[in-house]
PyMOL Python script that loads the backbone (N, CA, C, O; Angstrom):
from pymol import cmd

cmd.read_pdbstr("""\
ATOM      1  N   UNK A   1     101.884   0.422 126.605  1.00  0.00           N
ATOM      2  CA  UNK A   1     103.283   0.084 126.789  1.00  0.00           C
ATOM      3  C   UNK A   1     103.387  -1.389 127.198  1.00  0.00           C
ATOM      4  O   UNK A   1     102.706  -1.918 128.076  1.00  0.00           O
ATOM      5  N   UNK A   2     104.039  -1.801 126.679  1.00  0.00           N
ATOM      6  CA  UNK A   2     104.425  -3.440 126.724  1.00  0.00           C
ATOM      7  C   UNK A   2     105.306  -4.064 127.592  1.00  0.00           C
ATOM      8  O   UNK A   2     106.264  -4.390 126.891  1.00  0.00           O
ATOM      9  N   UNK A   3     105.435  -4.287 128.334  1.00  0.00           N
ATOM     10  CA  UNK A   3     106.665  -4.959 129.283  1.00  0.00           C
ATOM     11  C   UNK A   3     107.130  -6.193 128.770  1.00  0.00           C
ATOM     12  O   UNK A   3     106.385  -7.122 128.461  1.00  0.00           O
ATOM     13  N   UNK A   4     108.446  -6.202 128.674  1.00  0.00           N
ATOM     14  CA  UNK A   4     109.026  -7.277 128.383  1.00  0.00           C
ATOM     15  C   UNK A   4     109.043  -8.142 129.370  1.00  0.00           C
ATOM     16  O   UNK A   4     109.062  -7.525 130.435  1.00  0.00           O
ATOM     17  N   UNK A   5     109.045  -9.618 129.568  1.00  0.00           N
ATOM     18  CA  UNK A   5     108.957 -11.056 130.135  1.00  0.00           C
ATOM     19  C   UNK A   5     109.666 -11.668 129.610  1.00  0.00           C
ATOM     20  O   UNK A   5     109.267 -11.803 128.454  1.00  0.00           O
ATOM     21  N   UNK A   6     111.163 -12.506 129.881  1.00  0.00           N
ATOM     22  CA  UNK A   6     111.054 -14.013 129.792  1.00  0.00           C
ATOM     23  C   UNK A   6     110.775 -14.926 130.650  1.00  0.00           C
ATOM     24  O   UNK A   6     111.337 -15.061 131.737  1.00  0.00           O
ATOM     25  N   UNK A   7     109.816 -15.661 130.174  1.00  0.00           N
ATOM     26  CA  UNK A   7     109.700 -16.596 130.543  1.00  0.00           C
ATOM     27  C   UNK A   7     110.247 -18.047 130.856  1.00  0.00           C
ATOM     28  O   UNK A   7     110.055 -18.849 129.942  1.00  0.00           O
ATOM     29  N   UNK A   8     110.662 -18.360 131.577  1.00  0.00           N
ATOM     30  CA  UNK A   8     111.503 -19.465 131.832  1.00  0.00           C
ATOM     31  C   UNK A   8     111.149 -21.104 132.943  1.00  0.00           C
ATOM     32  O   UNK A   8     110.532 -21.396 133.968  1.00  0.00           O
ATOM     33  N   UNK A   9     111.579 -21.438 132.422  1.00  0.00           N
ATOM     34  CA  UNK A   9     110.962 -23.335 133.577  1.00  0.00           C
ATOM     35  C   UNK A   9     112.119 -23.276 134.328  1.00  0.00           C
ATOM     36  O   UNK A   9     113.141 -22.799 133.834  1.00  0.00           O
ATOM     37  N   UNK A  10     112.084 -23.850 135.860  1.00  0.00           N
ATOM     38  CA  UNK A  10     113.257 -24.787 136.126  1.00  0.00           C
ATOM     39  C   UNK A  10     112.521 -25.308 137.526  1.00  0.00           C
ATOM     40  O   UNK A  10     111.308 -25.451 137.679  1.00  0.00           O
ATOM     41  N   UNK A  11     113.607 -25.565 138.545  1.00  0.00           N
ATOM     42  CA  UNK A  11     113.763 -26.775 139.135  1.00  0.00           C
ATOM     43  C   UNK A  11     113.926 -25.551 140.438  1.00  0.00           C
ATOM     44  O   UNK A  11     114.485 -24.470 140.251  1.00  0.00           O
ATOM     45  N   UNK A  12     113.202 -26.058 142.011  1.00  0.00           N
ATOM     46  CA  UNK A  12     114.144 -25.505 143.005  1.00  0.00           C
ATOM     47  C   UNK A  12     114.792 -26.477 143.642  1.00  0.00           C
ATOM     48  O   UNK A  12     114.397 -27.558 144.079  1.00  0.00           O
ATOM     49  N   UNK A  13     116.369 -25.697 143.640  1.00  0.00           N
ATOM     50  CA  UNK A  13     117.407 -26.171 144.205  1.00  0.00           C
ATOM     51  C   UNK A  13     117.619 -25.978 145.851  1.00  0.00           C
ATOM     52  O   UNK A  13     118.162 -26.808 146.580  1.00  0.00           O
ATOM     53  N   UNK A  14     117.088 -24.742 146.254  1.00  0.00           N
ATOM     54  CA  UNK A  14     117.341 -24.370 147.765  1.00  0.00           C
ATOM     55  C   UNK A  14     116.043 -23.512 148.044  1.00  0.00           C
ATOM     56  O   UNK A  14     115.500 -22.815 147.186  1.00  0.00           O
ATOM     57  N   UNK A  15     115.596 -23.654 149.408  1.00  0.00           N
ATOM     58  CA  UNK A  15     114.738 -22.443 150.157  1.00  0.00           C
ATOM     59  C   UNK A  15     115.378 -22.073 151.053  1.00  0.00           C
ATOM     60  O   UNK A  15     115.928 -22.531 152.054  1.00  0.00           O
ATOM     61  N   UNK A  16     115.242 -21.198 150.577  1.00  0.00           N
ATOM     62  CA  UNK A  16     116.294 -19.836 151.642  1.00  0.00           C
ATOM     63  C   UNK A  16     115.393 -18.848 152.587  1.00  0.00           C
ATOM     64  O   UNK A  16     114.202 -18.955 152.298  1.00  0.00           O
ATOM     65  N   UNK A  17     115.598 -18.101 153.431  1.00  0.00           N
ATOM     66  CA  UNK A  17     114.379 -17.205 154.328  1.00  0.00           C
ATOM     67  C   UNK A  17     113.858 -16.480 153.646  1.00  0.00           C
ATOM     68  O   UNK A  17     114.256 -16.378 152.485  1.00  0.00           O
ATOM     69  N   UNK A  18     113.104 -15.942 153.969  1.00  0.00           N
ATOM     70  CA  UNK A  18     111.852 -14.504 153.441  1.00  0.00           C
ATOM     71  C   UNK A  18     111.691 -15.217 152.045  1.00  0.00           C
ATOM     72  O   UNK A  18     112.494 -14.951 151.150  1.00  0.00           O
ATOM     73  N   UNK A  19     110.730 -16.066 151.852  1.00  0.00           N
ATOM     74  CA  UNK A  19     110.428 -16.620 150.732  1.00  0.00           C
ATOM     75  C   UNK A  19     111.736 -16.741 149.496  1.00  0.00           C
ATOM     76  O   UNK A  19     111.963 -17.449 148.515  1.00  0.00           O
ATOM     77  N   UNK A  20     112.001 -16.287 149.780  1.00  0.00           N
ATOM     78  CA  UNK A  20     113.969 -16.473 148.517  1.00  0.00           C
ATOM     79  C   UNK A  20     113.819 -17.931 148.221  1.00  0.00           C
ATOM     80  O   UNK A  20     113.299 -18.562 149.141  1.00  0.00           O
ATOM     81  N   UNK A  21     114.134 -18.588 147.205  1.00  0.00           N
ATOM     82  CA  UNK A  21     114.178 -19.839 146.296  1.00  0.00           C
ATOM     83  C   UNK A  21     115.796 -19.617 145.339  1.00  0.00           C
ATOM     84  O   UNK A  21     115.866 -18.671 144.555  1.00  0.00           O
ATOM     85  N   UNK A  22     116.887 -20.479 145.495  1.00  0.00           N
ATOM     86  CA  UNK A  22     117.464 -20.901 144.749  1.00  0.00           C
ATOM     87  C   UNK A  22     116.991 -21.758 143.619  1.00  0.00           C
ATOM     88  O   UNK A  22     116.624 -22.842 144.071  1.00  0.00           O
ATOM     89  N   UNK A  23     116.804 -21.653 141.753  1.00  0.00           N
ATOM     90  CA  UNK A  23     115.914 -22.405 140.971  1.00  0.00           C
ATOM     91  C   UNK A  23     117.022 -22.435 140.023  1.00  0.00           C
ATOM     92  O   UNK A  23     117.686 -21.415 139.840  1.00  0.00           O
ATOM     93  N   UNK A  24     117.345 -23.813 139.242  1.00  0.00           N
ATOM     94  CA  UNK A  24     118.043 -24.054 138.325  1.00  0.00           C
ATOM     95  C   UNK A  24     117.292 -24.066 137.258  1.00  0.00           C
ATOM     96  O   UNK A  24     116.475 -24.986 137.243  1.00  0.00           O
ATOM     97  N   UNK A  25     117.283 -23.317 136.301  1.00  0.00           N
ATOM     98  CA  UNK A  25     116.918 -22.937 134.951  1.00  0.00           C
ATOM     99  C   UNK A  25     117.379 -24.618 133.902  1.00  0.00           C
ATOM    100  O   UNK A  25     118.446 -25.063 133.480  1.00  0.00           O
ATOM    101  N   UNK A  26     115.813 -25.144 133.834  1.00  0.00           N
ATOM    102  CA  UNK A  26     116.402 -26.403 132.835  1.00  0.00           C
ATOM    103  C   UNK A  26     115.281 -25.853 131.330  1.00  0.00           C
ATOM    104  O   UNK A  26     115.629 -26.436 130.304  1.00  0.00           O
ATOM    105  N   UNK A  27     114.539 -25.249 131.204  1.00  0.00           N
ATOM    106  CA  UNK A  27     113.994 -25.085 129.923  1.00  0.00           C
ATOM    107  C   UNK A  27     113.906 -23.473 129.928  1.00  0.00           C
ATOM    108  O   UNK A  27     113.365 -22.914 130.881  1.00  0.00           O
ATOM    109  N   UNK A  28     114.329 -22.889 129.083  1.00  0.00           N
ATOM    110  CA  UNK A  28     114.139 -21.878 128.283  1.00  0.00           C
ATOM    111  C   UNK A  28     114.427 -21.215 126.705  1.00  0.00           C
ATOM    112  O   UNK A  28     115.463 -20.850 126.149  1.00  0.00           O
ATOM    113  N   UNK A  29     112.893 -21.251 126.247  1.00  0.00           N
ATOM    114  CA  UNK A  29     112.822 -21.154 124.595  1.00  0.00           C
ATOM    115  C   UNK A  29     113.273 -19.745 124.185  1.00  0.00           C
ATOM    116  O   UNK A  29     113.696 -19.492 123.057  1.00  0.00           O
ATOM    117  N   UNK A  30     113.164 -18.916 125.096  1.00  0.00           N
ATOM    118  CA  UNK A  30     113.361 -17.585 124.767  1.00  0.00           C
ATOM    119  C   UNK A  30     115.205 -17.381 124.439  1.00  0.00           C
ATOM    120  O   UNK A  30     115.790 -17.133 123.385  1.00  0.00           O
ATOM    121  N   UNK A  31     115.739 -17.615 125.874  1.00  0.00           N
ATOM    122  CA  UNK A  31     117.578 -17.684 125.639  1.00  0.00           C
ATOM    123  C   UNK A  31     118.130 -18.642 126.026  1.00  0.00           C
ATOM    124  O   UNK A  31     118.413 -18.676 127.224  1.00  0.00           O
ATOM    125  N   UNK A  32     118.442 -19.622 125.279  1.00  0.00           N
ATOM    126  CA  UNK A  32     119.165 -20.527 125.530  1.00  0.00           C
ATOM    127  C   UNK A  32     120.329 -20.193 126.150  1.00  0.00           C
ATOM    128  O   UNK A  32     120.487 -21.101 126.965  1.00  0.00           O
ATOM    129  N   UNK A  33     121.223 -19.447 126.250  1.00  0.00           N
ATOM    130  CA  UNK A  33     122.267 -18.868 127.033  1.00  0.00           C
ATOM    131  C   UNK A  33     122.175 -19.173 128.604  1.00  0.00           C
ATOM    132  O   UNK A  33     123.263 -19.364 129.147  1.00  0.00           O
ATOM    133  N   UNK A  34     120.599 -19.275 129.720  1.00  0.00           N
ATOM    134  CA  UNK A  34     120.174 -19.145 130.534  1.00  0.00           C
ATOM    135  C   UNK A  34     120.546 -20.667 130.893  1.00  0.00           C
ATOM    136  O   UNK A  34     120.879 -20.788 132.072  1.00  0.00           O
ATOM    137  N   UNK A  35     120.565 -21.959 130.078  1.00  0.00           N
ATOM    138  CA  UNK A  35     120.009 -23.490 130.566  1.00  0.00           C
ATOM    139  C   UNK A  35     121.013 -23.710 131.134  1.00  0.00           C
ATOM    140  O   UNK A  35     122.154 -23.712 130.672  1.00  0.00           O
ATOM    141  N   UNK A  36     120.411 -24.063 132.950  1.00  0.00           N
ATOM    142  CA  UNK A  36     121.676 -24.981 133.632  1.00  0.00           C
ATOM    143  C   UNK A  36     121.915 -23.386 134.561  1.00  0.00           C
ATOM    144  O   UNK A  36     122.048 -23.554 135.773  1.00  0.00           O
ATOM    145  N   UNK A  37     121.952 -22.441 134.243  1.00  0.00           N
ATOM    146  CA  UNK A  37     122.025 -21.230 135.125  1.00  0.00           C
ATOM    147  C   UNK A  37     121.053 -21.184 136.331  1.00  0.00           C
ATOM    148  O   UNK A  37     119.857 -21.380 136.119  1.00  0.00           O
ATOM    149  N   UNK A  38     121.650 -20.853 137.998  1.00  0.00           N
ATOM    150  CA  UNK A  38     121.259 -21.339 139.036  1.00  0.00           C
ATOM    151  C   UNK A  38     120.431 -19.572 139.421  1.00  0.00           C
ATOM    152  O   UNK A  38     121.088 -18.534 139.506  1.00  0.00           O
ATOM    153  N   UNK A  39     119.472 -19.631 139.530  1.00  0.00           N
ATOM    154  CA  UNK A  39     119.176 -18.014 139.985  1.00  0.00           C
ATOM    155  C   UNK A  39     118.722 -17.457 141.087  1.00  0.00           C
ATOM    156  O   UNK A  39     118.276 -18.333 141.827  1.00  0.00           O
ATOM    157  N   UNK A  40     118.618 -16.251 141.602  1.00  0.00           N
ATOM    158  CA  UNK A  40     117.553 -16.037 142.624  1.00  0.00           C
ATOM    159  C   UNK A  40     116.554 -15.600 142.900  1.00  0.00           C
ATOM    160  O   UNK A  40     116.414 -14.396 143.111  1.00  0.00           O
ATOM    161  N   UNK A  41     115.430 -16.603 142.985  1.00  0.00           N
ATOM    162  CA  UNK A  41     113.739 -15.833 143.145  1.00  0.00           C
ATOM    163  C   UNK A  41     112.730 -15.987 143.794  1.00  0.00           C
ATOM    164  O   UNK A  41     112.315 -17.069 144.209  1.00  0.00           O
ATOM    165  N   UNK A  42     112.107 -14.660 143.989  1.00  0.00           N
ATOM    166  CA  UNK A  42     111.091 -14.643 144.931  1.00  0.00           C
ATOM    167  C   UNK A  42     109.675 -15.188 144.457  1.00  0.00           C
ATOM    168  O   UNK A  42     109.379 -15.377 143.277  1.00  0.00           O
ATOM    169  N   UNK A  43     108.858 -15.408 145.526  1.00  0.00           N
ATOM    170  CA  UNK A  43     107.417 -15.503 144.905  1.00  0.00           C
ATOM    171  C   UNK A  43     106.415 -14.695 144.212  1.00  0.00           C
ATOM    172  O   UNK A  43     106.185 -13.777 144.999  1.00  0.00           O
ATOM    173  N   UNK A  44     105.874 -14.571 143.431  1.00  0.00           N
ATOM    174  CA  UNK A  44     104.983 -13.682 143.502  1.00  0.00           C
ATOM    175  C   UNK A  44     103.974 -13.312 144.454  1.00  0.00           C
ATOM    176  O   UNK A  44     103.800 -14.084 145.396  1.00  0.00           O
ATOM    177  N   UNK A  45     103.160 -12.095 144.367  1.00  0.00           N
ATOM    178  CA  UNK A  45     101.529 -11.675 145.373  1.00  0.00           C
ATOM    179  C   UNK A  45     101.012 -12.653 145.240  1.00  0.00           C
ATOM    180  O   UNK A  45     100.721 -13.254 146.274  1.00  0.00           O
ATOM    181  N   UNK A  46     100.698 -13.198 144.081  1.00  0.00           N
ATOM    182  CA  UNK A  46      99.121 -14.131 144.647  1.00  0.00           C
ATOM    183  C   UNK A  46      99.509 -15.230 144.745  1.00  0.00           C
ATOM    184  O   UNK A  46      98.573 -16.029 144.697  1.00  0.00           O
ATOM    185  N   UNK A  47     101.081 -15.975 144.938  1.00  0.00           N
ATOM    186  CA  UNK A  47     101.349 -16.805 145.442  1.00  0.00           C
ATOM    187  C   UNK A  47     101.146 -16.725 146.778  1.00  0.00           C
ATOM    188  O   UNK A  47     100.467 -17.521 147.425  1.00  0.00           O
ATOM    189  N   UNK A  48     101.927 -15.440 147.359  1.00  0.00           N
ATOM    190  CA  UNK A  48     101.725 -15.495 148.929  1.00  0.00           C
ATOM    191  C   UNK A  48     100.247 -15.428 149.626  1.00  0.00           C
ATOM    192  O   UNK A  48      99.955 -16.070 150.635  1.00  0.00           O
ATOM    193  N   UNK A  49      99.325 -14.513 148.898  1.00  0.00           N
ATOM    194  CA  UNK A  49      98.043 -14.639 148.901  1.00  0.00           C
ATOM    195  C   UNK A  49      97.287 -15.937 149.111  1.00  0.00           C
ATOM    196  O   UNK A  49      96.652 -16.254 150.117  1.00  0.00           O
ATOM    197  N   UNK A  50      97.393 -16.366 148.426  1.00  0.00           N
ATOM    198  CA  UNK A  50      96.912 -17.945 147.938  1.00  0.00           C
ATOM    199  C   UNK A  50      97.597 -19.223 148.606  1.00  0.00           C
ATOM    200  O   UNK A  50      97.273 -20.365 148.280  1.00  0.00           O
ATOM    201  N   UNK A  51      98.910 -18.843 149.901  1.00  0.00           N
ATOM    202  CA  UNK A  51      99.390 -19.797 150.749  1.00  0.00           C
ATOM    203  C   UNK A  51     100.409 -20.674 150.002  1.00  0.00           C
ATOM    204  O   UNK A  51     101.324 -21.187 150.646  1.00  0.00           O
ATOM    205  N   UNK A  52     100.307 -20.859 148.762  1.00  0.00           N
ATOM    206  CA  UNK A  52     101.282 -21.417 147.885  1.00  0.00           C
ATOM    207  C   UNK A  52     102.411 -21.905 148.161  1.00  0.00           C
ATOM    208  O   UNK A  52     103.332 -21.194 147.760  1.00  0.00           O
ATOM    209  N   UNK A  53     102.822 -23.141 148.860  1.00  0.00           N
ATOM    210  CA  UNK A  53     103.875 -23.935 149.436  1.00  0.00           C
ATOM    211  C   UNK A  53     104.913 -24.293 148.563  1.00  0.00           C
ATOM    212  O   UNK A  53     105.003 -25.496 148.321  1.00  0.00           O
ATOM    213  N   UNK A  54     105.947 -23.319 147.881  1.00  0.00           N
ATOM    214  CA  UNK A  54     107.333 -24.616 147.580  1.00  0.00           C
ATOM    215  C   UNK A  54     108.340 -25.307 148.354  1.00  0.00           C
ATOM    216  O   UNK A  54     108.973 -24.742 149.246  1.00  0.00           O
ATOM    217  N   UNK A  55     108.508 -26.578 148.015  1.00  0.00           N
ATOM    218  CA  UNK A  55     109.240 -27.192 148.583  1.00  0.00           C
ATOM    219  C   UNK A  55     110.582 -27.550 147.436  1.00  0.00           C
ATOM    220  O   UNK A  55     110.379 -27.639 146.225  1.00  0.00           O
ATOM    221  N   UNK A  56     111.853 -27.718 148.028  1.00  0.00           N
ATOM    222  CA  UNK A  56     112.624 -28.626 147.019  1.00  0.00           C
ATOM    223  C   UNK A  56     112.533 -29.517 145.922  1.00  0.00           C
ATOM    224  O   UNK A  56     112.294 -30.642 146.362  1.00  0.00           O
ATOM    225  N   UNK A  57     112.633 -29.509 144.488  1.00  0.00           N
ATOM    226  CA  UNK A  57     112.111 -30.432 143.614  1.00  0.00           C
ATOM    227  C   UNK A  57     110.801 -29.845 142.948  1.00  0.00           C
ATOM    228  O   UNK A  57     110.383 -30.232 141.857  1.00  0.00           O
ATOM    229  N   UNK A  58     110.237 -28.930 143.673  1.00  0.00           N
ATOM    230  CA  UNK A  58     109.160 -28.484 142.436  1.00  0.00           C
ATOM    231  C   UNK A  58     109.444 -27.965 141.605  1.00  0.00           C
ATOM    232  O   UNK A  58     110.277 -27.083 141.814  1.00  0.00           O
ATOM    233  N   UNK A  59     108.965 -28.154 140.171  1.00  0.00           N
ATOM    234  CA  UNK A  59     109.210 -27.193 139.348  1.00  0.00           C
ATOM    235  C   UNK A  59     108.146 -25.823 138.917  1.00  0.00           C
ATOM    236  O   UNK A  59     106.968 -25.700 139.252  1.00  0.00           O
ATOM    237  N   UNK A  60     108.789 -25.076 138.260  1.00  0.00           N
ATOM    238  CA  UNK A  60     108.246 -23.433 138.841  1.00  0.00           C
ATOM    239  C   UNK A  60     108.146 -22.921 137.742  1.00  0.00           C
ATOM    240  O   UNK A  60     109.318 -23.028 137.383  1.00  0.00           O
ATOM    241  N   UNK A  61     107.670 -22.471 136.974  1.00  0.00           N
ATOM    242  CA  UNK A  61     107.763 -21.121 135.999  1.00  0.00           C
ATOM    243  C   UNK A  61     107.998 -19.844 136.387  1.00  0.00           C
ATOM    244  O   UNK A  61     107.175 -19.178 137.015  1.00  0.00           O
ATOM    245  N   UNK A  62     109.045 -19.469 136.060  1.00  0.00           N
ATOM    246  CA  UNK A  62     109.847 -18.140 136.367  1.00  0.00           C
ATOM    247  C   UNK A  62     109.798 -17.359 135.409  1.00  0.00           C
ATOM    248  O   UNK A  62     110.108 -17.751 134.284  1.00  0.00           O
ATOM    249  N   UNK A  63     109.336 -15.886 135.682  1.00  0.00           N
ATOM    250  CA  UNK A  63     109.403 -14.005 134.772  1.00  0.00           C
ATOM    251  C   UNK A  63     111.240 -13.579 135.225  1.00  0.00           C
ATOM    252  O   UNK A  63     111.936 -13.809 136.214  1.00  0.00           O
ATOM    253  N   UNK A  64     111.437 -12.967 134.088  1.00  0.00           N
ATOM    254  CA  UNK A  64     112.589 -12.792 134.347  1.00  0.00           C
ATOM    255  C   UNK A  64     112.482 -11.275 133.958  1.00  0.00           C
ATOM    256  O   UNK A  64     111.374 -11.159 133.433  1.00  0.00           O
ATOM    257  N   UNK A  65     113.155  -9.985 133.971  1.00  0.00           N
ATOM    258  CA  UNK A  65     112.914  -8.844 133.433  1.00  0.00           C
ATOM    259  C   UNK A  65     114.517  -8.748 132.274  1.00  0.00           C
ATOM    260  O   UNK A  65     115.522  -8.967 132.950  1.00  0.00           O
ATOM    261  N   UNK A  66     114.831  -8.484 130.809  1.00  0.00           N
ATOM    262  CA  UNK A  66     115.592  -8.517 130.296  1.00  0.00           C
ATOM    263  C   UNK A  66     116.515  -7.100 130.470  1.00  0.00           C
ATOM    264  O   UNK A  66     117.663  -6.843 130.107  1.00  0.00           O
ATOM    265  N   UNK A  67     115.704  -6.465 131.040  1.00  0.00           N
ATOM    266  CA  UNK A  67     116.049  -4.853 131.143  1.00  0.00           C
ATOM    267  C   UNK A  67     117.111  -4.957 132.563  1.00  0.00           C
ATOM    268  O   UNK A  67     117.826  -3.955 132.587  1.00  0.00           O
ATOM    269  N   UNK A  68     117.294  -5.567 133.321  1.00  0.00           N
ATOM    270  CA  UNK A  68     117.855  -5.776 134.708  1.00  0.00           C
ATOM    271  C   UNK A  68     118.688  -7.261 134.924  1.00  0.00           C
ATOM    272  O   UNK A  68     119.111  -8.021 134.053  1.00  0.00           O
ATOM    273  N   UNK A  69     118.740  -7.345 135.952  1.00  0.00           N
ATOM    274  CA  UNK A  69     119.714  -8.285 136.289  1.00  0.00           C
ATOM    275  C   UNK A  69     118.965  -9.909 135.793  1.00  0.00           C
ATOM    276  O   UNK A  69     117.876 -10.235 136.266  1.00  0.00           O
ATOM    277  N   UNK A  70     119.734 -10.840 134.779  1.00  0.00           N
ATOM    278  CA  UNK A  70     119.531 -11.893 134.430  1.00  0.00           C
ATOM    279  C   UNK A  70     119.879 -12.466 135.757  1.00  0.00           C
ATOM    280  O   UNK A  70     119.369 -13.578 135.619  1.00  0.00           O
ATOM    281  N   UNK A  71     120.350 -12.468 136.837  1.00  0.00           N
ATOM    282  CA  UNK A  71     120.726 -13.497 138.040  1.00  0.00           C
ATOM    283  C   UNK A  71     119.303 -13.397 139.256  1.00  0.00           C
ATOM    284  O   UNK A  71     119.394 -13.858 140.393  1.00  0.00           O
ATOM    285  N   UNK A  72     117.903 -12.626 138.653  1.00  0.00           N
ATOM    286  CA  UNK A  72     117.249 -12.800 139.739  1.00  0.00           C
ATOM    287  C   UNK A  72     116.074 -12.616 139.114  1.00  0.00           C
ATOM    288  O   UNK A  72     115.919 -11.824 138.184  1.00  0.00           O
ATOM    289  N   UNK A  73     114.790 -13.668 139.816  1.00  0.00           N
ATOM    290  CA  UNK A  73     113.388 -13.525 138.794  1.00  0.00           C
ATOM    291  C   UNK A  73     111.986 -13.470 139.758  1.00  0.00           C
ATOM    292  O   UNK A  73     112.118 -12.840 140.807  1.00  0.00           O
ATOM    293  N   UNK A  74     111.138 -13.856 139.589  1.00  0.00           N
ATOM    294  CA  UNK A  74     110.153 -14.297 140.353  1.00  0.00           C
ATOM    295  C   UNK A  74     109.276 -14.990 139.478  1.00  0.00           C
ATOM    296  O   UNK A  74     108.913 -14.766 138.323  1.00  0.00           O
ATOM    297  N   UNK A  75     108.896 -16.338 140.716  1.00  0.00           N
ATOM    298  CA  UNK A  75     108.026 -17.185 140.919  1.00  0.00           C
ATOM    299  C   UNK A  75     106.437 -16.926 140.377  1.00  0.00           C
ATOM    300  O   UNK A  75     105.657 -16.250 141.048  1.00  0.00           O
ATOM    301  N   UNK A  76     106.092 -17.478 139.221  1.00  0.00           N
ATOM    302  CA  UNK A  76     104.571 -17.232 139.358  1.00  0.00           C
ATOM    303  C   UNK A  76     103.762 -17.901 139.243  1.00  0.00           C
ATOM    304  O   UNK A  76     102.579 -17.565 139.286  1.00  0.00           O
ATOM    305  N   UNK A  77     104.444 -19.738 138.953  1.00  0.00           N
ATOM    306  CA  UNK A  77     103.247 -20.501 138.640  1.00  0.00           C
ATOM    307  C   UNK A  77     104.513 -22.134 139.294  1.00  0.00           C
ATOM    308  O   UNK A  77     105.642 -22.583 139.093  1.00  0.00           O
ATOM    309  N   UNK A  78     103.259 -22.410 140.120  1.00  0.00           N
ATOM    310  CA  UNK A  78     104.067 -24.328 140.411  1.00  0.00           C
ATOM    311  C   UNK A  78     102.995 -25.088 139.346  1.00  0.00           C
ATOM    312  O   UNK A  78     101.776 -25.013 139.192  1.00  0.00           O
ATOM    313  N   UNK A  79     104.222 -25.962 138.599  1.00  0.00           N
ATOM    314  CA  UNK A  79     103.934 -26.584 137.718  1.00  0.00           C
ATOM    315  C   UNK A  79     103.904 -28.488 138.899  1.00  0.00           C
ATOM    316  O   UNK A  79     104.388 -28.876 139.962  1.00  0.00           O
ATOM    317  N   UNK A  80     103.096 -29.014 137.886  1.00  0.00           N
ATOM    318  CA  UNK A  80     102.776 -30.462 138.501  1.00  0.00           C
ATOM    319  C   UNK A  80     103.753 -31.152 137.824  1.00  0.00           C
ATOM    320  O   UNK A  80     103.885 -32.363 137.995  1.00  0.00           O
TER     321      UNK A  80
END
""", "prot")
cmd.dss("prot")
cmd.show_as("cartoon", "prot")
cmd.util.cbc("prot")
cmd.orient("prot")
């Protein structure tokens, strides 16, 4: 069984408590519908595992699930 993913780039805009990230969606090949859309997401496990620090201005690669709410994703990779 296959799980669906989009995959998506953007920007964080806010850190909020309990790891929560406000991230503005600036690249996504999958739905363009998404670009410029502000969302809310958590980190992933082996981010928290692994100590993984975001700050404001990093950019992030974000999983999104298509089956559920487009307004919330998680964190799985800080991009340089």
């Amino acid at each position: 069984m296959a799980i669906d993913v989009i995959e998506v780039e953007g920007k964080v805009k806010e850190v909020l408590p309990n790891t929560l990230f406000r991230v503005e969606i600036d690249k996504s090949t999958e739905v363009p519908e998404l670009l410029g859309r502000v969302i809310l997401c958590h980190i992933s496990g082996k981010m928290r595992i692994h100590y993984i620090r975001l700050l404001e201005g990093d950019r992030v690669k974000i999983d999104m699930s298509p089956k559920y709410d487009l307004d919330k994703g998680r964190i799985t990779f800080r991009l340089k």
